[in-house]
C-alpha positions in Angstrom: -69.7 1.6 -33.5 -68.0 1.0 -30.4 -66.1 -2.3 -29.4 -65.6 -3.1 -26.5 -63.9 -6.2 -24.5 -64.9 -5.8 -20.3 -64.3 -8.6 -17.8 -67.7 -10.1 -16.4 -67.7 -7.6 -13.5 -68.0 -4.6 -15.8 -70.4 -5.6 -17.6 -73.7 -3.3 -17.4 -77.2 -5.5 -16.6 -78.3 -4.8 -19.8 -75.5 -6.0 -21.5 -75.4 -8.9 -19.8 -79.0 -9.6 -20.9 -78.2 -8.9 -24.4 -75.3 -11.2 -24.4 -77.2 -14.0 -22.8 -80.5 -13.6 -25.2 -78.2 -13.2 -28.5 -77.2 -16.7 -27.2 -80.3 -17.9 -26.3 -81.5 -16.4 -29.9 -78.8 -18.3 -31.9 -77.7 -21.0 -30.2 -81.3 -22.3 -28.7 -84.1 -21.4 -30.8 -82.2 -21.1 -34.3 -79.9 -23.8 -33.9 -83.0 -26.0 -31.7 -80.0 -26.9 -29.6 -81.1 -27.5 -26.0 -78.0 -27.0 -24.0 -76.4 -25.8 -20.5 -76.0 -21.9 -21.5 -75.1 -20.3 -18.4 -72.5 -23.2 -17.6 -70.5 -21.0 -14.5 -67.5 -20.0 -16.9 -69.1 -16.4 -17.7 -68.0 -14.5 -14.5 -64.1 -15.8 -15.2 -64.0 -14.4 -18.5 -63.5 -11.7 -21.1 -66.8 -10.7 -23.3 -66.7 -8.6 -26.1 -69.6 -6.3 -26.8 -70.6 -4.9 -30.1 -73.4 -2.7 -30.8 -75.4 -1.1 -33.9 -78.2 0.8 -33.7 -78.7 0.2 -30.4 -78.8 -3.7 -30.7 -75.8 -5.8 -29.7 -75.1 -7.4 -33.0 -72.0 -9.3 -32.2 -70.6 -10.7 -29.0 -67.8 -13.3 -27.9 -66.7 -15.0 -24.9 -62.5 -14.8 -24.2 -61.1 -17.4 -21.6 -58.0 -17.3 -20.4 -56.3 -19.9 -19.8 -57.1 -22.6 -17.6 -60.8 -21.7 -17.7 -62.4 -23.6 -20.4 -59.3 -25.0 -22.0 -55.8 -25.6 -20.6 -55.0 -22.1 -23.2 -56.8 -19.2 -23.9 -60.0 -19.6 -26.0 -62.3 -18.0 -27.9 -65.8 -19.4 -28.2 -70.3 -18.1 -27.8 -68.9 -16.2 -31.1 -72.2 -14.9 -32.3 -73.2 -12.2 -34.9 -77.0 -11.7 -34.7 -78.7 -12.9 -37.8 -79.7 -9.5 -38.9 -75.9 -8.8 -39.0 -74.6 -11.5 -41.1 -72.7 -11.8 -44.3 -71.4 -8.1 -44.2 -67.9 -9.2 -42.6 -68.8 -8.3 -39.3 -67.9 -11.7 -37.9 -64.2 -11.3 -39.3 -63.7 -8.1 -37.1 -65.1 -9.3 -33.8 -63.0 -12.2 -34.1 -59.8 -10.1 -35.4 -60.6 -7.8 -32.0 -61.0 -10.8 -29.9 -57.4 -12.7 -31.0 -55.8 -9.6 -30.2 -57.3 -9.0 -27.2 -56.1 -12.8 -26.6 -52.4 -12.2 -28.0 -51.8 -8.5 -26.3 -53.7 -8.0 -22.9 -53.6 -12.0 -22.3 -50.5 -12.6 -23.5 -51.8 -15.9 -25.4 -48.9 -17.8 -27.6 -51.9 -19.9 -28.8 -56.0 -19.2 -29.0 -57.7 -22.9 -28.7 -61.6 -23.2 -30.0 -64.2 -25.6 -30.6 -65.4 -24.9 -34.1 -68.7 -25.6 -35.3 -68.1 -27.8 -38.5 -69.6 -25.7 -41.4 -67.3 -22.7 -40.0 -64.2 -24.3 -40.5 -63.4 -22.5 -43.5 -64.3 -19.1 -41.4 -61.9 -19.7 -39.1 -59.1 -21.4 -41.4 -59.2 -17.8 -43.1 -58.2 -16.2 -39.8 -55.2 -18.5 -39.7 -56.7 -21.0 -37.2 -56.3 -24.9 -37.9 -58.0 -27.7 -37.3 -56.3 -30.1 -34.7 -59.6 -33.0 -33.6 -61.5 -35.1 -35.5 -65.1 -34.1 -35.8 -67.1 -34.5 -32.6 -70.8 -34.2 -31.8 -71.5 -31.6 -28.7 -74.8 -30.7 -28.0 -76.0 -32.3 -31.3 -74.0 -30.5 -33.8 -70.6 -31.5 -35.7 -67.5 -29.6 -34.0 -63.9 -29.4 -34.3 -61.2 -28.4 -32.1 -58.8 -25.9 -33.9 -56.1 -23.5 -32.9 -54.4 -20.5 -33.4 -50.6 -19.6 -33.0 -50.6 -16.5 -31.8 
């Protein structure tokens, strides 16, 4: 039960196309959310890899600063559906914000927050800091963490 957090570069092929069909999986067909996956920001960032039983069950997207925001963020936080509800989503996000804090040297973790997690991330200490906002068709939030 290995975690790991590689820049783009390091990645393996297949865990590239495990990262990108997870997405596809959630974010496309589950969520019926047509939208621009591969948007160009992938190669510039920091992607954390989790696997169980030989499936990647949870993966996240870490971009420094400057990339997607004007501060490091955290976002394409996915746990695959067949991994939900056992806490696993608390962990990858607890490895990725210190991944953020100690190897990036982040004083503050930015996100766009799909509205019905708010509470999710409000429990890692994250707060909300937008109004709600529609992108891509569902109800987000902007919120932040001080590292």
């Amino acid at each position: 039960m290995e975690w790991k957090i590689l820049p783009f570069e390091e990645l393996t092929l297949m865990e590239l196309h495990d990262i990108l069909k997870l997405r596809v999986d959630v974010f496309v067909v589950e969520q019926e959310c047509a939208y621009e996956e591969v948007d160009g920001n992938d190669p510039k960032c920091y992607h954390l890899v989790h696997y169980r039983n030989g499936k990647l069950a949870c993966t996240a997207r870490i971009a420094p600063a400057g990339v997607v925001y004007a501060e490091t963020s955290i976002g394409r936080v996915i746990t695959s559906a067949s991994e939900r509800k056992n806490g696993l989503g608390n962990t990858l996000m607890e490895h990725c914000i210190k991944f953020c804090a100690e190897k990036l040297g982040a004083e503050t973790i930015k996100i766009a927050a799909q509205l019905y997690l708010k509470n999710f991330y409000e429990n890692l200490g994250f707060e909300k800091i937008s109004d709600t906002y529609i992108w891509d068709g569902i109800d987000h939030i902007d919120m932040r963490l001080k590292c």
